[in-house]
Backbone as CSV, one residue per row, in Angstrom:
resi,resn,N_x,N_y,N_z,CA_x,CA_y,CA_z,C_x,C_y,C_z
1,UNK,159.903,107.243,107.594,158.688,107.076,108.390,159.008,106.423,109.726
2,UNK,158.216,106.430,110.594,158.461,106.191,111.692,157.869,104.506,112.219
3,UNK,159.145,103.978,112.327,159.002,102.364,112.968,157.270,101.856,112.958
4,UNK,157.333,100.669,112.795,155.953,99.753,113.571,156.060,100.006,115.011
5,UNK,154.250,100.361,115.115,154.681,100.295,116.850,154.049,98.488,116.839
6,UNK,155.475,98.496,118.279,154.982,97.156,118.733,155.932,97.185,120.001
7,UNK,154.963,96.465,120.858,155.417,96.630,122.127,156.459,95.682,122.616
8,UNK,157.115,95.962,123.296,158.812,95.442,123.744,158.717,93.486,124.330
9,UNK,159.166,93.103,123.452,159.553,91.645,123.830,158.350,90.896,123.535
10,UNK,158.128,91.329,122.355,156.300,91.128,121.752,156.536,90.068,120.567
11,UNK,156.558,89.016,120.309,156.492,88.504,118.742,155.005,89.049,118.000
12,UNK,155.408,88.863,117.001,153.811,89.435,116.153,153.379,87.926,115.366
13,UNK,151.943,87.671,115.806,152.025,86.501,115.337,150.778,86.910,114.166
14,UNK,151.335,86.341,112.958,150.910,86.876,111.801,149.813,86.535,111.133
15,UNK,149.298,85.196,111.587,148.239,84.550,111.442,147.024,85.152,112.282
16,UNK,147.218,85.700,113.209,146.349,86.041,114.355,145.983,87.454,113.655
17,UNK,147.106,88.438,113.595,147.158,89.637,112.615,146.102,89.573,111.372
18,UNK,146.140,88.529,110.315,145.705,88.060,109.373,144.242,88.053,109.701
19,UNK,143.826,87.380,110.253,142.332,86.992,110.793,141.984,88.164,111.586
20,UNK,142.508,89.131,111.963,142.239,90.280,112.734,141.469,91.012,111.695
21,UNK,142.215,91.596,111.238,141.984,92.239,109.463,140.786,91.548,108.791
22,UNK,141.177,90.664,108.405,139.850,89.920,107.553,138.498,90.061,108.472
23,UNK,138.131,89.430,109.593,136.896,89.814,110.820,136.987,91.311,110.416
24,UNK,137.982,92.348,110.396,137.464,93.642,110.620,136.753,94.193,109.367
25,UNK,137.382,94.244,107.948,137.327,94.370,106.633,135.625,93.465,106.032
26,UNK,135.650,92.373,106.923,134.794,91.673,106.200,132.998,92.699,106.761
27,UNK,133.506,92.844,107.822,132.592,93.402,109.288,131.994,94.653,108.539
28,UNK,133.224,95.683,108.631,133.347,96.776,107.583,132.080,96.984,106.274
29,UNK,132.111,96.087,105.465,131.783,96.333,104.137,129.900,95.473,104.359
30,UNK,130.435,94.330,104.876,129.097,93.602,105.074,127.920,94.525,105.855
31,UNK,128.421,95.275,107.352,127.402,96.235,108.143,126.738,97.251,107.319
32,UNK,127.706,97.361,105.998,126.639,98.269,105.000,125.629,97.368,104.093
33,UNK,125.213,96.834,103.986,124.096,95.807,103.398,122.538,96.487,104.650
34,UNK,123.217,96.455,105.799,122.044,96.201,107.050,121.897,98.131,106.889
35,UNK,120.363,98.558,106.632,120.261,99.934,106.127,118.774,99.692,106.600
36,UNK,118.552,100.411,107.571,117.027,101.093,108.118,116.398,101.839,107.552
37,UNK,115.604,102.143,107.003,114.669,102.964,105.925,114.339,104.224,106.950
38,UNK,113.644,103.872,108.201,113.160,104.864,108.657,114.278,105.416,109.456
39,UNK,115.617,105.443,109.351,116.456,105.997,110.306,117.225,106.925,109.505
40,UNK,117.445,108.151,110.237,118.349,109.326,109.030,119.745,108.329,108.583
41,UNK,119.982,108.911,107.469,121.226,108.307,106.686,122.652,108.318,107.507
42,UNK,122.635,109.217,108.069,123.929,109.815,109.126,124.316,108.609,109.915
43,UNK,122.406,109.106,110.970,122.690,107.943,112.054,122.663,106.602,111.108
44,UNK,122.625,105.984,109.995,122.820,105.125,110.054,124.495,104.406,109.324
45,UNK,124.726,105.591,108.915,126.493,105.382,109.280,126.926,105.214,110.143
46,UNK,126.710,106.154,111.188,127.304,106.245,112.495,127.251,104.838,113.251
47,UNK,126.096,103.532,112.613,125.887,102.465,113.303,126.903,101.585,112.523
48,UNK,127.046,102.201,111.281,128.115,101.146,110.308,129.394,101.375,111.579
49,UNK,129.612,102.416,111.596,130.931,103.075,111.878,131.672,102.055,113.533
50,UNK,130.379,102.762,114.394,130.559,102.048,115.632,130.403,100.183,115.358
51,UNK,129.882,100.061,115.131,129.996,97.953,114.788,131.110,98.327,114.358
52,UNK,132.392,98.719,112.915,133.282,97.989,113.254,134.233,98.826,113.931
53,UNK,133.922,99.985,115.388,134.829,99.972,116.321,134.765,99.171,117.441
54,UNK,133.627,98.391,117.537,133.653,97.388,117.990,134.277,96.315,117.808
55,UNK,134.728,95.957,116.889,135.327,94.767,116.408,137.073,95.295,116.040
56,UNK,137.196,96.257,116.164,138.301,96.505,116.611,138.683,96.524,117.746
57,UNK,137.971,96.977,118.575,138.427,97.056,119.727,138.312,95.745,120.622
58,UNK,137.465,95.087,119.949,137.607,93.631,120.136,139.090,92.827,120.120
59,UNK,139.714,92.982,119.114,140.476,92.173,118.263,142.018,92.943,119.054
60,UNK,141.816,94.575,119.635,142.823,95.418,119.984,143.143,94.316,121.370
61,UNK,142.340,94.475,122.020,142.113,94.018,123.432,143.014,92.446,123.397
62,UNK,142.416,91.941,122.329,143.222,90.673,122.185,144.269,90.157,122.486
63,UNK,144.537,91.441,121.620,146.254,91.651,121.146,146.853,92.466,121.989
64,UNK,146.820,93.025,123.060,146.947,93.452,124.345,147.102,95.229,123.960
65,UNK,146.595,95.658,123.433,146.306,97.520,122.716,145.270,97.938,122.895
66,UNK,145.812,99.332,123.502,144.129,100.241,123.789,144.278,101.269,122.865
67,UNK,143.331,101.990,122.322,143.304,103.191,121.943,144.588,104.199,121.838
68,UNK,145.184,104.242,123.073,146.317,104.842,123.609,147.499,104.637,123.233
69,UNK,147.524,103.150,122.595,148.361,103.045,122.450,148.650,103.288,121.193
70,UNK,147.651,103.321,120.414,147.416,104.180,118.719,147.867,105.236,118.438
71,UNK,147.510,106.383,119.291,147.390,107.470,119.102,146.539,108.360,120.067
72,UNK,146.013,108.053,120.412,144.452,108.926,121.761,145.159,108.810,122.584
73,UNK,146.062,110.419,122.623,146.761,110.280,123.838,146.579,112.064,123.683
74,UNK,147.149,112.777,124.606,147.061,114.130,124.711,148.001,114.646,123.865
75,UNK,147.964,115.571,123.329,149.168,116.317,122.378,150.473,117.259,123.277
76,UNK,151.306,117.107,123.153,152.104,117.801,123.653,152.330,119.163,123.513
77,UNK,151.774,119.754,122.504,151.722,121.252,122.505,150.523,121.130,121.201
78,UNK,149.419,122.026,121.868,148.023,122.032,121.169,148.217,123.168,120.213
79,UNK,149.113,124.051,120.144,149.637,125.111,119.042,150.093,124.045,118.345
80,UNK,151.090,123.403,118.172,152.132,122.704,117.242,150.883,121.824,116.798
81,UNK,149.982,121.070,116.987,149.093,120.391,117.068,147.811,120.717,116.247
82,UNK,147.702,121.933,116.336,146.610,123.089,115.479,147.141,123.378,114.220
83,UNK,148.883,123.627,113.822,149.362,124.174,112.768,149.391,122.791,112.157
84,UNK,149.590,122.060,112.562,149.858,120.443,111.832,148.501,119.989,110.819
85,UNK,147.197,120.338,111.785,146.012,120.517,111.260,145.744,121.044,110.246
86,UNK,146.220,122.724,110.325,145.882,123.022,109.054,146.841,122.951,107.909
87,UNK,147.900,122.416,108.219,149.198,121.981,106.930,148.286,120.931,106.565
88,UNK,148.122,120.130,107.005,147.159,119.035,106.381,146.010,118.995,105.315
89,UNK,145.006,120.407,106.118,144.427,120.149,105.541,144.526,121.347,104.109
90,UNK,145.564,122.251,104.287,145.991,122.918,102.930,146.606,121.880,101.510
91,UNK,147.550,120.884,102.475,147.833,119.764,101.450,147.009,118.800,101.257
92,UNK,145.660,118.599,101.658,144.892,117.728,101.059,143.838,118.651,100.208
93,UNK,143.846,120.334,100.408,143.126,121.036,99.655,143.772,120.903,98.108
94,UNK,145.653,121.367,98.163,146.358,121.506,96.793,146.242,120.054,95.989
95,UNK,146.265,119.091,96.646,146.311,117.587,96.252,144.754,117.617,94.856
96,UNK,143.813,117.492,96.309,142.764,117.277,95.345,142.341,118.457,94.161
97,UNK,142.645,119.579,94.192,142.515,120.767,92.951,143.642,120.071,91.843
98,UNK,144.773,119.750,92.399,145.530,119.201,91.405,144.822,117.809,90.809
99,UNK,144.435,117.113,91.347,143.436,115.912,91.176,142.678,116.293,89.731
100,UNK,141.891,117.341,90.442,140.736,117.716,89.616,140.941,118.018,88.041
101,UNK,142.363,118.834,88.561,142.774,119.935,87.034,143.297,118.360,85.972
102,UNK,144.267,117.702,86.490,144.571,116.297,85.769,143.324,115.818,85.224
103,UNK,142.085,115.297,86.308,140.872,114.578,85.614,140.162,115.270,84.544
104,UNK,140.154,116.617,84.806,139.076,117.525,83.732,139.773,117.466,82.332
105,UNK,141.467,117.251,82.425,142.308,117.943,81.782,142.160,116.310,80.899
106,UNK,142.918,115.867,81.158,142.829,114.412,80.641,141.639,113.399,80.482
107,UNK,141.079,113.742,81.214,139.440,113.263,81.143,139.601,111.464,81.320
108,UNK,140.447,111.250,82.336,140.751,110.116,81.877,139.499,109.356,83.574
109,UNK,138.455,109.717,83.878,137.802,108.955,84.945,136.496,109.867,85.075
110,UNK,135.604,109.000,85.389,134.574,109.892,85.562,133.201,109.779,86.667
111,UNK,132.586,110.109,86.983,132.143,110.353,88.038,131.338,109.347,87.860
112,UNK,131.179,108.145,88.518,130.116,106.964,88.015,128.396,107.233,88.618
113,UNK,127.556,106.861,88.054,126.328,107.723,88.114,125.405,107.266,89.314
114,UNK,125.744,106.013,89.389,124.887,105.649,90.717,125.574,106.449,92.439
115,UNK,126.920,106.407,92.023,128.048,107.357,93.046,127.624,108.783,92.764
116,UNK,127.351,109.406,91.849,126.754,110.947,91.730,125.383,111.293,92.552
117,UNK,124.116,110.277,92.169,123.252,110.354,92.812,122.877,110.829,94.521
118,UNK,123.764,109.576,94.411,123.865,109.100,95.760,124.460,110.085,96.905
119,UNK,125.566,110.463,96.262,126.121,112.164,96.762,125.169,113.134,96.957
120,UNK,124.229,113.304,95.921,123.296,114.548,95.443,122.593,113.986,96.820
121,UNK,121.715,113.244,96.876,121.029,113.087,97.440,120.565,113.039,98.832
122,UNK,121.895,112.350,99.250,121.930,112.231,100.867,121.790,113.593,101.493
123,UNK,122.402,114.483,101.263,122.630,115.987,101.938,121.606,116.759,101.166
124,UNK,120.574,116.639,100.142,120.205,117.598,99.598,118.672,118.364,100.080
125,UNK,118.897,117.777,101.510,117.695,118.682,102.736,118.675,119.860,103.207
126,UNK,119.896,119.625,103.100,120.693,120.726,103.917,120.436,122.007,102.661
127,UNK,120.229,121.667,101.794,120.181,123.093,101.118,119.575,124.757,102.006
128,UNK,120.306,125.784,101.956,119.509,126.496,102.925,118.956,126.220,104.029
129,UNK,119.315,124.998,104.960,118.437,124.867,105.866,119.602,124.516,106.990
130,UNK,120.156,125.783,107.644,120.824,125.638,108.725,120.558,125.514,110.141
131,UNK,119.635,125.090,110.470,119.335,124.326,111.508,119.553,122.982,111.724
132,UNK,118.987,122.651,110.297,119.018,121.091,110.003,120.900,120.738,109.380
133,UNK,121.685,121.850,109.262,123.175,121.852,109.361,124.196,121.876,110.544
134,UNK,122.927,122.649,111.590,123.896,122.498,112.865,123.407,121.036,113.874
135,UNK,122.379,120.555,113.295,121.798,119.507,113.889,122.415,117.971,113.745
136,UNK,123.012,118.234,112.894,123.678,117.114,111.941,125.067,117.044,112.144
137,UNK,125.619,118.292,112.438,126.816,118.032,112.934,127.987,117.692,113.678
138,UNK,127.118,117.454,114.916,127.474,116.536,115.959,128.078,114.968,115.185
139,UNK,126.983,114.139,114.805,127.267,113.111,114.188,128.081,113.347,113.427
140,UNK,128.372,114.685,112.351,129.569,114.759,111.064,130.654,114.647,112.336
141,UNK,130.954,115.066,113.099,132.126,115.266,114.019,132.683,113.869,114.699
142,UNK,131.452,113.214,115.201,131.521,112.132,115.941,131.992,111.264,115.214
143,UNK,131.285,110.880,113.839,131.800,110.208,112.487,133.560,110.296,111.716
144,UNK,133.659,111.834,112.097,135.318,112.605,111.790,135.909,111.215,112.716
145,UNK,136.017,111.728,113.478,136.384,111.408,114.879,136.759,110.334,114.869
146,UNK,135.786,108.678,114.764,135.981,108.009,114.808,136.659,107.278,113.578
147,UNK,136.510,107.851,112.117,137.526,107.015,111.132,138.861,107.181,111.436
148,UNK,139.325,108.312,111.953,140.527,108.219,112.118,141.497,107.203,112.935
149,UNK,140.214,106.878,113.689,140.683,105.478,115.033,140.695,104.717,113.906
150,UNK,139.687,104.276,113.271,139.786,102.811,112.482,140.746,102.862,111.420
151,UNK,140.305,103.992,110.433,141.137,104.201,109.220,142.475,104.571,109.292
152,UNK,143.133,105.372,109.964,144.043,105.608,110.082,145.115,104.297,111.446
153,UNK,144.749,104.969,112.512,145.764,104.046,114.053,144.939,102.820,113.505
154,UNK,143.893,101.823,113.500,143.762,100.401,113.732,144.346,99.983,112.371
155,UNK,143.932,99.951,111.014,144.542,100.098,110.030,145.839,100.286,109.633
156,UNK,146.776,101.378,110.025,148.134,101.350,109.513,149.022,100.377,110.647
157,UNK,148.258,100.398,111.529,148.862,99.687,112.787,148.658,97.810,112.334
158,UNK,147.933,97.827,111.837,147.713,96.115,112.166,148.522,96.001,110.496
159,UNK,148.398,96.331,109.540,148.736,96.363,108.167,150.226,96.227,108.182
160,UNK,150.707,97.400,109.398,152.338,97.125,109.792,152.462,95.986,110.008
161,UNK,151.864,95.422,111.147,152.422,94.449,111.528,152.163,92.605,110.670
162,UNK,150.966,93.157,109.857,150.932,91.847,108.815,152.250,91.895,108.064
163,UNK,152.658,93.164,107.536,154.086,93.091,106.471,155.098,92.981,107.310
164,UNK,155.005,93.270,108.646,156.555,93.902,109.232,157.914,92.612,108.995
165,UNK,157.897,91.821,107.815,159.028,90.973,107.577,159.391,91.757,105.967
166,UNK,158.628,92.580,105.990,159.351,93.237,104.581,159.813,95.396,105.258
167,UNK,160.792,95.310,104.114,161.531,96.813,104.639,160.631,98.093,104.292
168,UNK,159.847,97.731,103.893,158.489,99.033,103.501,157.266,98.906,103.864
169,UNK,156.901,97.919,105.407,155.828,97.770,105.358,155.144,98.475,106.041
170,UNK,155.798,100.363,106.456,154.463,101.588,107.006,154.391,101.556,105.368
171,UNK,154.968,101.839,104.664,154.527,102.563,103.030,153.316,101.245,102.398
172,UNK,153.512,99.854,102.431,152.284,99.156,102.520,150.860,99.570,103.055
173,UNK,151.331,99.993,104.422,149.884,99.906,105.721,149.775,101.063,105.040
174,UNK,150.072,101.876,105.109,149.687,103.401,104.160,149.036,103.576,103.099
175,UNK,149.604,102.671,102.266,148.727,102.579,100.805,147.593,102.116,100.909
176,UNK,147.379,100.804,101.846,146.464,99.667,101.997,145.285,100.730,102.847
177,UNK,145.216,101.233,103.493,144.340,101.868,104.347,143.830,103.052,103.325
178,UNK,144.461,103.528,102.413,144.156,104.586,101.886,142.920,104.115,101.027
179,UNK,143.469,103.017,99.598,142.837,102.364,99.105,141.251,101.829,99.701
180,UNK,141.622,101.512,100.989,139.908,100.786,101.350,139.412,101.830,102.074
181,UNK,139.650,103.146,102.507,139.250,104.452,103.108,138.181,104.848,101.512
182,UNK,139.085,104.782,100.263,138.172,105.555,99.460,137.302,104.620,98.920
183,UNK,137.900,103.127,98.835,136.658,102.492,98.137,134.821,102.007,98.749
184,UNK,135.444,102.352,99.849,134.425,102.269,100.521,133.760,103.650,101.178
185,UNK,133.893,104.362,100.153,132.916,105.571,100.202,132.082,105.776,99.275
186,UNK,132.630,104.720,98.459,131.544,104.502,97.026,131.022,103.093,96.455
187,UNK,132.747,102.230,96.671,132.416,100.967,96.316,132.515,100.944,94.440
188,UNK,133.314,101.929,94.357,133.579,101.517,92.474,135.072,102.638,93.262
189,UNK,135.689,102.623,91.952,136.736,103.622,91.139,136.035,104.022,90.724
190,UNK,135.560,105.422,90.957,135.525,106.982,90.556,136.228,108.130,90.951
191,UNK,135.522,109.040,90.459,136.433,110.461,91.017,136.192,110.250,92.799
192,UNK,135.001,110.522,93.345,134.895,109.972,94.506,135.809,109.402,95.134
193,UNK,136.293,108.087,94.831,136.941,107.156,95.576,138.261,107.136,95.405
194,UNK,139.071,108.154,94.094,140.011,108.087,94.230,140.425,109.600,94.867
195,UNK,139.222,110.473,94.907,139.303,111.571,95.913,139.523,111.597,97.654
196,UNK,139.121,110.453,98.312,138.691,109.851,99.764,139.776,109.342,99.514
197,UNK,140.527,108.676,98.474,141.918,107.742,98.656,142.571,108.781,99.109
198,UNK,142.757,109.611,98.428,143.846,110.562,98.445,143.870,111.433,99.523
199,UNK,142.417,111.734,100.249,142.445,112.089,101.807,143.140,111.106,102.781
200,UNK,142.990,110.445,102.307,143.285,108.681,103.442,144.864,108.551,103.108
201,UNK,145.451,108.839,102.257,146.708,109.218,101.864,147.591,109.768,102.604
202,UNK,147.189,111.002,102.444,147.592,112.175,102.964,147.338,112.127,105.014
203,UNK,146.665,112.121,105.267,145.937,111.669,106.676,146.950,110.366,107.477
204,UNK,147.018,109.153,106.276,148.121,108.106,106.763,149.517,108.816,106.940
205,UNK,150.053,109.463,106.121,151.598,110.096,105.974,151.143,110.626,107.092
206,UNK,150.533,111.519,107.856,150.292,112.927,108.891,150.829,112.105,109.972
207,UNK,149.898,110.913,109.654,149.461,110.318,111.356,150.928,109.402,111.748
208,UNK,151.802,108.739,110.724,152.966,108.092,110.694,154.304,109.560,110.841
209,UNK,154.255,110.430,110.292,155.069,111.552,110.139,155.262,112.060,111.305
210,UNK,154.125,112.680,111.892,153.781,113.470,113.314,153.637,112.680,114.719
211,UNK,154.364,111.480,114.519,155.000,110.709,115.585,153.115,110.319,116.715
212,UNK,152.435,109.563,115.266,151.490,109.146,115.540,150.319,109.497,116.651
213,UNK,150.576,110.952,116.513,149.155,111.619,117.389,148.481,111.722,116.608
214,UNK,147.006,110.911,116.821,145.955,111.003,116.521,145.320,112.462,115.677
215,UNK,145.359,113.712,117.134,144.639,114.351,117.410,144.979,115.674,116.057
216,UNK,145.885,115.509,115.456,146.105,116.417,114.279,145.387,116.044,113.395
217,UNK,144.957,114.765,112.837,144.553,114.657,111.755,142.889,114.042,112.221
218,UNK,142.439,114.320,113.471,141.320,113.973,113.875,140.808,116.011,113.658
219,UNK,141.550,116.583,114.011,140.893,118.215,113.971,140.806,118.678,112.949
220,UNK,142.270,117.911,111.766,141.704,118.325,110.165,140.396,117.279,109.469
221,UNK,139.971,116.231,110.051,139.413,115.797,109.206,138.126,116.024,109.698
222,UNK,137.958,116.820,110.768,136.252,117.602,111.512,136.742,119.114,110.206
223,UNK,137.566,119.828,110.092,137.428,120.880,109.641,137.359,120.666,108.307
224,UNK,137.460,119.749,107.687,137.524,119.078,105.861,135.735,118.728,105.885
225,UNK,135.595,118.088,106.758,134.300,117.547,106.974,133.004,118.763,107.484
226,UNK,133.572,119.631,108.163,132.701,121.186,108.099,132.717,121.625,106.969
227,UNK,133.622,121.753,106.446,133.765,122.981,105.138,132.878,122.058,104.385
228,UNK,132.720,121.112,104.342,131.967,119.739,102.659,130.747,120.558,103.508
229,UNK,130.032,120.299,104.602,128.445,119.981,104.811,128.447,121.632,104.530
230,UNK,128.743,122.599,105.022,128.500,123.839,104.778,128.880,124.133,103.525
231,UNK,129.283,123.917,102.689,129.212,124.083,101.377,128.239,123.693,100.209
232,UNK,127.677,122.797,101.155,126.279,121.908,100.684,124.838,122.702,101.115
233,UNK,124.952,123.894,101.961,123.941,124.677,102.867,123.774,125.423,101.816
């Protein structure tokens, strides 16, 4: 895998790192408590989402990192860039069927019921109603878009640099980001959450592998994220 980034003649001070994370994580989980009744469900992710890119980008700034220096940078060849996309998202298609065939097969996890609902429910105006599918998808995109900044570049990036005194600490930031990518799409261990792990998985390896451009695993995770809502139409 490819080095911690950290910028030249930089100490990493680990305590600062530490408290970075915790403000962001705590930010993260708590902004979902605060839920508007009268506001669509989307937009009111999209408000979870932005608060904590705020507080990343808070904490980036700090630490003297922009965006750019993550990953949001231009791709060097938008072919090589497109095929990367869809390798991705073929291996996060074989992953999770293999997922599936293990869980059905072994029966060893199961779909927890307040996490089933809750699935059913949110999207279940889109049935047949493609207007209200193309209306919505701006935000599915905008939403794509932005986990990959947090979940993936702010995440494997700061996670590096909390471990970077041990010899595996991208395979740490990797795991660690994956783990709170899926649990916090449900908030238990279920199929769910160990399904979103395993996107967040796969997505971390892309984004560390492919010499940390963003923009591959920002175009597979709009086209993972089309295929779910239109499959729900």
């Amino acid at each position: 895998m490819v080095s911690t980034i950290q910028k030249p003649k930089q100490s990493i001070n680990h305590k600062g790192i530490l408290l970075d994370l915790t403000i962001y994580i705590a930010v993260m989980f708590l902004v979902r408590e605060v839920y508007i009744p009268n506001l669509f469900s989307l937009l009111n992710g999209l408000l979870w989402t932005l608060t904590t890119l705020a507080v990343a980008t808070w904490r980036m700034k700090a630490r003297g990192y922009t965006w750019k220096d993550l990953g949001l940078r231009k791709p060097k060849s938008f072919k090589k860039t497109l095929l990367i996309s869809i390798l991705v998202v073929i291996v996060i298609a074989i992953a999770i069927i293999t997922f599936n065939i293990l869980q059905e097969t072994l029966g060893f996890l199961g779909e927890s019921e307040s996490t089933s609902k809750s699935s059913n429910s949110s999207f279940k105006y889109l049935k047949g109603n493609w207007l209200m599918f193309f209306s919505i998808m701006p935000i599915v995109l905008v939403e794509s878009f932005l986990e990959e900044l947090l979940d993936r570049a702010f995440l494997i990036t700061w996670f590096e640099k909390l471990f970077s005194k041990t010899m595996i600490a991208t395979i740490l930031a990797v795991l660690m980001q994956a783990l709170i990518f899926g649990f916090r799409h449900s908030n238990d261990i279920s199929e769910r959450s160990i399904t979103v792990a395993i996107i967040g998985l796969i997505m971390g390896i892309a984004y560390v592998k492919f010499d940390r451009n963003l923009w591959p695993i920002i175009i597979a995770h709009c086209i993972l994220n089309t295929m779910s809502m239109i499959d729900r139409v």
